[in-house]
C-alpha positions in Angstrom: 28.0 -13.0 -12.9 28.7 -11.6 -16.7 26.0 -12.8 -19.1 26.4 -12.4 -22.6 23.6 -12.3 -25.1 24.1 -12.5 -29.0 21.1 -10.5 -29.7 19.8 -7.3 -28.5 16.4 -8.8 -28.0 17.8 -11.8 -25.6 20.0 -8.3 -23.7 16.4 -6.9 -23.5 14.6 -10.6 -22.5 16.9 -11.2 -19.1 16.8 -7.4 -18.6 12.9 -7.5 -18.5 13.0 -10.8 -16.3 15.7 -9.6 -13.7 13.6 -5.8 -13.6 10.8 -8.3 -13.0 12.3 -10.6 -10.5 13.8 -7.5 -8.6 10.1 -5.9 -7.7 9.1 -9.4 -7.0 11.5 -10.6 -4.6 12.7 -7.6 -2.8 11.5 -4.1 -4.3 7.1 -4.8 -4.0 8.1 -5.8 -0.4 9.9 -2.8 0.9 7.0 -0.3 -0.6 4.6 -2.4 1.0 6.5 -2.4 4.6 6.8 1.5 3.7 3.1 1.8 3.6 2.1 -0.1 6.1 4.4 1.3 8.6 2.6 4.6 7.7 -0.3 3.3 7.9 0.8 2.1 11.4 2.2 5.0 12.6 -0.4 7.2 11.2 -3.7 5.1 11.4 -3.2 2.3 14.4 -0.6 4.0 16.9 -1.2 7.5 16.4 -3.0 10.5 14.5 -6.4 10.7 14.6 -7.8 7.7 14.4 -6.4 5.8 17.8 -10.2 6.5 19.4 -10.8 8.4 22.8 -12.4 8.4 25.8 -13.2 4.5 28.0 -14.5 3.0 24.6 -11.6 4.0 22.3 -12.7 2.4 18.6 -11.3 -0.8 18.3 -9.5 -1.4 14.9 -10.1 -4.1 12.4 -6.2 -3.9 11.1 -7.9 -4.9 7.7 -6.7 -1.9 6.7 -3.0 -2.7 7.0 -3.6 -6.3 5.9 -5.4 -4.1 2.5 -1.8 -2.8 0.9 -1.5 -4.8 -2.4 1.1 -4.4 -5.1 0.5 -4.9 -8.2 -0.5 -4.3 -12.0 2.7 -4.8 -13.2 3.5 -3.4 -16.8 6.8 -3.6 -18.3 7.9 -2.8 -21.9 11.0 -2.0 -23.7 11.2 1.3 -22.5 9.4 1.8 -19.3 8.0 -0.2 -16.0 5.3 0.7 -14.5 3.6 -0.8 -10.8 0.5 0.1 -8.7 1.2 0.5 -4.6 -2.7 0.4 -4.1 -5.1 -0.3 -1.2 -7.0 -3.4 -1.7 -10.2 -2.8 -0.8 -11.6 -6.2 -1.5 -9.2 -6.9 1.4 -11.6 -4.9 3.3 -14.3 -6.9 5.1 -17.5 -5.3 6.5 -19.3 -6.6 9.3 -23.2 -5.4 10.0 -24.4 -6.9 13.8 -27.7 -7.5 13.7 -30.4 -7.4 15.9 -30.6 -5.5 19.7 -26.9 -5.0 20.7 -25.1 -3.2 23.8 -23.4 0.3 23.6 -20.1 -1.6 22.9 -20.7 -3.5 19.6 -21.0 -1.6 16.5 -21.1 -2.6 12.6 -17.8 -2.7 11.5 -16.9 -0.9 8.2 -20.8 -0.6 7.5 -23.0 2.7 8.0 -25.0 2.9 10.8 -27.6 1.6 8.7 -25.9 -1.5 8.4 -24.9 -0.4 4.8 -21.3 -1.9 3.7 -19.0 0.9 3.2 -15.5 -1.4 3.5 -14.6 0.2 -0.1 -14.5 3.7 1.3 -12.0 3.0 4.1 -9.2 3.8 2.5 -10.1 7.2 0.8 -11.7 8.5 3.9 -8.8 7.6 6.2 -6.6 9.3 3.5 -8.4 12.5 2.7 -10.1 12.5 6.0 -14.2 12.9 6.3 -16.7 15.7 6.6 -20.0 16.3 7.1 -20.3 12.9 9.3 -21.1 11.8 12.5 -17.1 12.1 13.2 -15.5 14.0 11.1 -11.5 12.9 11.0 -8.3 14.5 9.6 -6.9 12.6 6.4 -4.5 10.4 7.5 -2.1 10.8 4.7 -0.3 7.6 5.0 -0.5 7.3 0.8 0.7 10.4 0.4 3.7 10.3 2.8 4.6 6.6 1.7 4.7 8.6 -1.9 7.1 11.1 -0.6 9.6 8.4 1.3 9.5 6.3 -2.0 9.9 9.5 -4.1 13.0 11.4 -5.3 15.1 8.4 -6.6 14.6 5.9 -4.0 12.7 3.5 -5.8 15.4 3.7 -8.7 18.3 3.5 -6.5 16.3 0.1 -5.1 16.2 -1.1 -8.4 19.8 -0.1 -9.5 21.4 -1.8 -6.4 19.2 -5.3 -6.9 19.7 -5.5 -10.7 23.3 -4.9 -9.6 23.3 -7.9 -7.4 22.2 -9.9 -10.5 25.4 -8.5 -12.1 23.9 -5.8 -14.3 26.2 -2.6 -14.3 23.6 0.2 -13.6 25.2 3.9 -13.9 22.7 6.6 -12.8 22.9 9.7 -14.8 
């Protein structure tokens, strides 16, 4: 579909709102599934943190459910985006009272102090000096890495190119 625009500004307007619509509609989606699917393979089926022994540690998933994008900025020049762990997305959960050997607090200290923000940054960078100390995880890190050296450009070349845009990479 050819466009044309009388003024640079109106070339810059439907350039800002196709970049726009682009990490809306199809790029924020694919760096989410890339995240999560690290976190996945890394966190959930695998790693470190799968749990041992006839009471493995049963997992929330809130961490998975916890990848946000956002904080959008675009200008004339530049667009910038947050791939970010939501940790408001994070729910603790503190049993109270006399329970078995099964139930513990969920994402809360063992004295019952809500810790839900820390998930992610320990899982990352791994803990020490706890009751378990784990390996980081590095699912942030890798998801940086897959994302990294031009993929995220060559996603938004090829979707501002479905909008009819002709993008040449230099």
């Amino acid at each position: 579909m050819t466009r044309k625009h009388k003024t640079v500004d109106s070339l810059q307007k439907q350039l800002k709102h196709d970049l726009l619509a682009s990490l809306e509609n199809k790029i924020a989606d694919i760096c989410q599934k890339v995240v999560e699917k690290q976190i996945w393979d890394r966190v959930y089926n695998g790693g470190n943190y799968i749990g041992d022994g006839e009471d493995p540690y049963q997992h929330t998933m809130l961490l998975l459910n916890s990848v946000t994008v956002g904080d959008i900025k675009i200008g004339y020049k530049y667009m910038t985006f947050d791939i970010f762990m939501d940790s408001e997305k994070i729910d603790s959960f503190v049993r109270k009272g006399v329970h078995d050997s099964n139930e513990w607090n969920a994402h809360a200290s063992v004295d019952s102090e809500d810790v839900s923000e820390y998930i992610p940054l320990w899982i990352e960078e791994g803990t020490e000096g706890s009751l378990h100390d784990k390996e980081g995880a590095h699912y942030m890190e890798n998801s940086a890495m897959e994302l990294g050296n031009g993929k995220l450009a060559q996603l938004f070349a090829n979707a501002l190119r479905q909008e009819g845009w002709n993008v040449v990479r230099v």
